[in-house]
N, C-alpha and C positions, 0 to 999 in steps of 0.2 A: 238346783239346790238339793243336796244329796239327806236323807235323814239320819239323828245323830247316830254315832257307832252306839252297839249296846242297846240301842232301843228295842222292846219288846211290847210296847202297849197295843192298841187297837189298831189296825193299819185299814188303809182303803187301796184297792188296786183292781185287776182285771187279771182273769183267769186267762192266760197264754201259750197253756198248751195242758191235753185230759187226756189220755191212755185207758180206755174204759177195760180194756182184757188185763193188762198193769195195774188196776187203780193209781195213776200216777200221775200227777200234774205238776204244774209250774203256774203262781201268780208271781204278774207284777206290780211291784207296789206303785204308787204314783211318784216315786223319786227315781225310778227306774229298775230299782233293786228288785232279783228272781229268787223265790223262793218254793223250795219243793211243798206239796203237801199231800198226801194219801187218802182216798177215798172216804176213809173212815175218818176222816175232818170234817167231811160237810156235815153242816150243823143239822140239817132238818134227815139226815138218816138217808138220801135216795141215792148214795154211793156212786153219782153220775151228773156232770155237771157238764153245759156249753161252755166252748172257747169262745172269748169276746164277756161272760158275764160279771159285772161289777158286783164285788164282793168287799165285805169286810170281814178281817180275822186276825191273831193275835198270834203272836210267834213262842216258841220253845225251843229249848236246845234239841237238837236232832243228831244224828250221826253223822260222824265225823268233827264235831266241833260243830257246825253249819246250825242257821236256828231255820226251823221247818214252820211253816203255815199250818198253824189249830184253828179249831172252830170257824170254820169259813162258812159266811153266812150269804148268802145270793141279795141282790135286791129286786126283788120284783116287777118282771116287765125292761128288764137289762140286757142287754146285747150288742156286737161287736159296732153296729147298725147306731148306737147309741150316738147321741153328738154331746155327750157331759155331763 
């Protein structure tokens, strides 16, 4: 089940790919949908985040039309490792 078109609220997903020399990644949400989001999104400021970590964050319009992952917040103790 895919989430509705337009949605922008709080989302949950997992961080699936970080580019630390880029600041560049990519979550996915849990409907499957990828979205970019830039270093300077992680909430708590340490501009560096693991692939695998369960996150929640809220979307914006981004470039090119495309909506970009804001405020990405980690949850503690979260990893690829994780079983849900």
């Amino acid at each position: 089940m895919a989430a509705p078109a337009g949605t922008t609220g709080l989302r949950l997903g997992r961080v699936t790919s970080f580019d630390a020399t880029r600041g560049l990644g990519t979550v996915t949400d849990d409907f499957g949908a990828v979205h970019a989001f830039h270093a300077t999104a992680i909430a708590d400021g340490s501009r560096c985040i693991d692939v695998g970590t369960r996150v929640s964050y809220s979307l914006a319009p981004g470039h090119g039309g495309r909506h970009e992952a804001r405020t990405v917040v980690a949850f503690v103790g979260t990893s690829d490792d994780d079983t849900g």
